[in-house]
N, C-alpha and C positions, 0 to 999 in steps of 0.2 A: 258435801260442800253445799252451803247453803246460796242457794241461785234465786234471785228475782230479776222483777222485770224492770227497766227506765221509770221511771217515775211514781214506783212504787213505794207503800209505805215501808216495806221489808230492804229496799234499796234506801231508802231516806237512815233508816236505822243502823245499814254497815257504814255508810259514809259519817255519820256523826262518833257510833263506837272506834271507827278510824281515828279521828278528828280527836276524839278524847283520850288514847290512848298515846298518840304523838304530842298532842297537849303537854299531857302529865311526866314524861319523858324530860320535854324541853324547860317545863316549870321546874322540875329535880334539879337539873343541871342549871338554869342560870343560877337557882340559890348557890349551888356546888361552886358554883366559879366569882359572885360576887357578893358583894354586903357581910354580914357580921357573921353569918352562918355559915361563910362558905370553906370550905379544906385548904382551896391554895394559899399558899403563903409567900408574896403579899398577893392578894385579891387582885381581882381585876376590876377595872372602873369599868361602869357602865357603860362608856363612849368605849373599852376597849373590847368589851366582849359584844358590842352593837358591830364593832368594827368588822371582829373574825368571824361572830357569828352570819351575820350579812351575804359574808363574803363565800361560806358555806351553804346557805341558803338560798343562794340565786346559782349556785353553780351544780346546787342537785337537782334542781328544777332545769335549767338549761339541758344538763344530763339524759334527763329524763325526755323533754321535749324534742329532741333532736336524736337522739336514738330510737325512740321510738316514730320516729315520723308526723307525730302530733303538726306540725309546722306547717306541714303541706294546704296549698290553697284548696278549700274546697266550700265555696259560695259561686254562687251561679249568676250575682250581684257584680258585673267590673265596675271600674271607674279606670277612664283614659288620663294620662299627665305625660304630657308629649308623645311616647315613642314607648310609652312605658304604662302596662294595664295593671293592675292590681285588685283584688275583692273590697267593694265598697267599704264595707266592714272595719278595714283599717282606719277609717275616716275617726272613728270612735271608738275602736280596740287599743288604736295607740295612746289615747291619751285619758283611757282607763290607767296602763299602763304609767304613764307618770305620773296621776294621782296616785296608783301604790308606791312608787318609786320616793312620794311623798313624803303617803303614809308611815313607811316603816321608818325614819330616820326624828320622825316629829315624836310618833311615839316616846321612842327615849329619850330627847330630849324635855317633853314633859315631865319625862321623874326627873328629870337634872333640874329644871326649874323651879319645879313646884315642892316645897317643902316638906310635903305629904306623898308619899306613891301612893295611899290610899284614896286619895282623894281625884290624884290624876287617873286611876284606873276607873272608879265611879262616874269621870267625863266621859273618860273614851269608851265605857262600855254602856253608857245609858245612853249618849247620844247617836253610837248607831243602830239602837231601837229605836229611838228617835226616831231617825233620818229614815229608814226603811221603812215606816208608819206614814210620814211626807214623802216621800217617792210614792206609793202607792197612792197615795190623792192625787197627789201631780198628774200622774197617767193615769189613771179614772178620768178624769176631770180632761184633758190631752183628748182620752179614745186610744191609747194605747194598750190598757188593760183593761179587758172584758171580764173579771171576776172582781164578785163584791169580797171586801174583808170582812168575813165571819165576828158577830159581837165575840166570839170566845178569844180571837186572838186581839181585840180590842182589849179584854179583860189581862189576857195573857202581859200586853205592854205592860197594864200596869202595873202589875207584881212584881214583873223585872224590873223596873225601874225603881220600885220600892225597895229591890232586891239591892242591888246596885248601890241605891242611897244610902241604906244602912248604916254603910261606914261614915258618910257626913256626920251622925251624929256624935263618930269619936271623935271627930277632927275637930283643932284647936284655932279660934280667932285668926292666930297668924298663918293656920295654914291656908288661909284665902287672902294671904296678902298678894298672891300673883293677879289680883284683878287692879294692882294699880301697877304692876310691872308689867312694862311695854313690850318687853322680848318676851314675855312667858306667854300673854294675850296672842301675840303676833301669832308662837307655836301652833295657839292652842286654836285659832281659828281658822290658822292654813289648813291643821289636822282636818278638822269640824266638814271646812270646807271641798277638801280633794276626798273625802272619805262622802259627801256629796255626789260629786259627780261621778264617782267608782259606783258607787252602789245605783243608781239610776241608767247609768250607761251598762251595767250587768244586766238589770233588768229592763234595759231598754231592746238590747239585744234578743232576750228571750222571750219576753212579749210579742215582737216582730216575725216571730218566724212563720214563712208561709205553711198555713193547713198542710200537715203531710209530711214536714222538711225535719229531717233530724237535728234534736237541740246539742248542736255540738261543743260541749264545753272545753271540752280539751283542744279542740283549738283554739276556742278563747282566750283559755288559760293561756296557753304557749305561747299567742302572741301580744298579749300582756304582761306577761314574765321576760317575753325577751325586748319587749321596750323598758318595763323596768329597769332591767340592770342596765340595758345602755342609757339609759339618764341618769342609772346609777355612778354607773364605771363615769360618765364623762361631768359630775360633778364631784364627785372625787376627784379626778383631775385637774380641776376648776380651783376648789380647795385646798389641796396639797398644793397647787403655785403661787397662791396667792398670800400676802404678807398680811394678811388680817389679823387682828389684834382678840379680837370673840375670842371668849373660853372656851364656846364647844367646839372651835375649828380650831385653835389649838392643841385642846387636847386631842384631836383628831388626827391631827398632822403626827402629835408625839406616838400616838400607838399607831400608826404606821412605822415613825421613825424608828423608832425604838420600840420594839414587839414583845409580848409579854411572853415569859418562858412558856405557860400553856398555850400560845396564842393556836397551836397546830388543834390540839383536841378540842378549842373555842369554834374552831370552823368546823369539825365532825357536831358539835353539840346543832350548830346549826342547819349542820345539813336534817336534820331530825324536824326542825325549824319549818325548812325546806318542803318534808311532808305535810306537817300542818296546812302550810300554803294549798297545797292541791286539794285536800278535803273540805279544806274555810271557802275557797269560789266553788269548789262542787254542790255543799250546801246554798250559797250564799243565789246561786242559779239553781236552784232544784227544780226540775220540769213542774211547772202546774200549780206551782206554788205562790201566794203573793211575795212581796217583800217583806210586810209585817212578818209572815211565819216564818219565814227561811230566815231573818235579822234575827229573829227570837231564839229559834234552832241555834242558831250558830254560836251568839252570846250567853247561852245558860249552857250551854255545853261546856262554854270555855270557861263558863264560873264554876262549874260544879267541878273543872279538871285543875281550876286552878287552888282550891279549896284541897282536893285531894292529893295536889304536888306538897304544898302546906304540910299537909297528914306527913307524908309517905318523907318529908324532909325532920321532920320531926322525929320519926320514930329511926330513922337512918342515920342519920348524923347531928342531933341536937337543936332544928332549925325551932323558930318559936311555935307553940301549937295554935289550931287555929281559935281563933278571939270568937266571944259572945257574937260579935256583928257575924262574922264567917258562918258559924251556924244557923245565927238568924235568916241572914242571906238565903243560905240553903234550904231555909224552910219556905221560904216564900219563894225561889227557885220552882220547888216540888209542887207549890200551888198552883205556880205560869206551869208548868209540865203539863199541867192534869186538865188543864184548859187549850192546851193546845195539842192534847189527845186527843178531846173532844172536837177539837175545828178538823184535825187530819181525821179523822171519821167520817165526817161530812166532807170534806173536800175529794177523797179518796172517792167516796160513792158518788160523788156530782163526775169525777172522771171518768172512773168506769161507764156511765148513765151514756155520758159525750164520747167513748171509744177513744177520748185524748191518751190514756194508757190500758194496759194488758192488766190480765188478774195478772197479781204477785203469786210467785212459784216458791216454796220453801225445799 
């Protein structure tokens, strides 16, 4: 069995081969269950398998977290609120937690709105390069982050971004006509925004920790997963009571009301989902790491798993093969790679140099 150490680069490697294999899994299966490629018959709309899958997804995480104990308080940080102490930590854990709680329902509704999925997945994936490149100045700049960002992962953004854009150039006039629609803008900048303060309050957390103090992600994770789904479960609630007239909370309301005959295997497809999640904040906090790199890690991983679910639906069940941009993408993907092999080289030997981590043990 191949054993490393926290914060190593041989530990950074099973976490992303995780990440990409649960990926490519989930990319299989949403084709399987919706749009023009998919086997059931009728298909599922996207608000429906957002619906089952969701619901699959937070409850193999909860699973997870509470069997195995992840949950348990252990900062050494209280904060007093009457009669009642708690780990400081929640102050900003919880409302990570409904920024994701945000994030994942904005998601799909972006490809509901926007005319192009290609173009909505080029926002959402360029601007959390983005935003993890601005988070790392912000705290530079703060003193909450003592490591400079390496020119290689500067170069690395920009590839991925070039990467990312790619597809702009297929897309058509009208598929930016959501820059004069008011609900698609609203989505798209609540996303931009909670996707913000998640990734800052990640690494706000892990910057902070005192010299010595283990970087615990797993209870991070756990108790932002289980603020998640309770914003989750109680705007659900909120939605289902309410007589609103919106498409997407109608169609919301019906694939509750009326459930689609796969809706049972749409919540297994998510609990698959579900893994992802644990590997996406593992990388997304990777000891030692800036934002830039870990944003970078995590988003060309999901491009090159999402390019390979593409392949693997293709050659499985007839799904479309992937396009000129797809391969492009990938090639300039391979270039941010090789730049940010070069930064974990150097990064890796500044930690070792500081004892921040252990040699890697293969």
């Amino acid at each position: 069995m191949w054993k490393t150490t926290e914060g190593s680069t041989g530990r950074l490697v099973q976490l992303c081969s995780a990440y990409f294999f649960f990926y490519v899994i989930f990319g299989v299966a949403t084709k399987y269950f919706t749009g023009k490629t998919a086997l059931i018959v009728p298909p599922m709309t996207d608000m429906e398998f957002l619906t089952w899958s969701t619901l699959g997804g937070s409850l193999i995480c909860l699973g997870v977290v509470f069997v195995a104990g992840w949950y348990k308080p252990k900062s050494a940080h209280t904060k007093q609120w009457g009669s009642v102490r708690f780990p400081a930590e929640f102050l900003y854990i919880i409302p990570s937690g409904v920024c994701t709680a945000i994030v994942i329902p904005t998601t799909t509704l972006m490809y509901m709105l926007l005319k192009s999925v290609m173009v909505a997945m080029v926002i959402m994936r360029a601007s959390v390069i983005v935003i993890s490149r601005v988070v790392d100045e912000t705290q530079i700049r703060q003193g909450i982050l003592h490591k400079k960002v390496y020119w290689e992962e500067n170069v690395g953004v920009v590839f991925a971004v070039c990467a990312a854009g790619t597809q702009i150039f297929l897309a058509k006039s009208e598929d930016f006509d959501f820059v004069r629609n008011t609900a698609a803008m609203t989505v798209l900048c609540t996303y931009i925004l909670a996707y913000c303060f998640r990734i800052y309050i990640m690494n706000y957390y892990k910057n902070t920790r005192p010299k010595g103090a283990p970087l615990d992600n797993k209870w991070f994770f756990s108790i932002e997963q289980i603020a998640a789904s309770a914003a989750m479960a109680l705007a659900a609630i909120l939605l289902l009571s309410s007589g609103s007239e919106l498409r997407p909370i109608q169609l919301f309301q019906a694939a509750v009301a009326a459930p689609h005959a796969k809706w049972f295997p749409a919540v297994l497809a998510g609990a698959v989902y579900g893994m992802v999640a644990f590997f996406s904040v593992f990388i997304f906090m990777f000891k030692g790491r800036t934002a830039t790199f870990a944003g970078l890690v995590n988003r060309l991983t999901s491009l090159v798993a999402g390019t390979t679910a593409t392949l693997i639906s293709y050659f499985v069940y007839g799904g479309r093969f992937p396009s000129r941009a797809d391969w492009s993408s990938l090639a300039l993907i391979l270039v941010a790679v090789g730049f940010l092999t070069m930064a974990e080289r150097k990064r890796a030997a500044e930690l070792l140099a500081a004892h921040e981590i252990g040699t890697a043990k293969t």
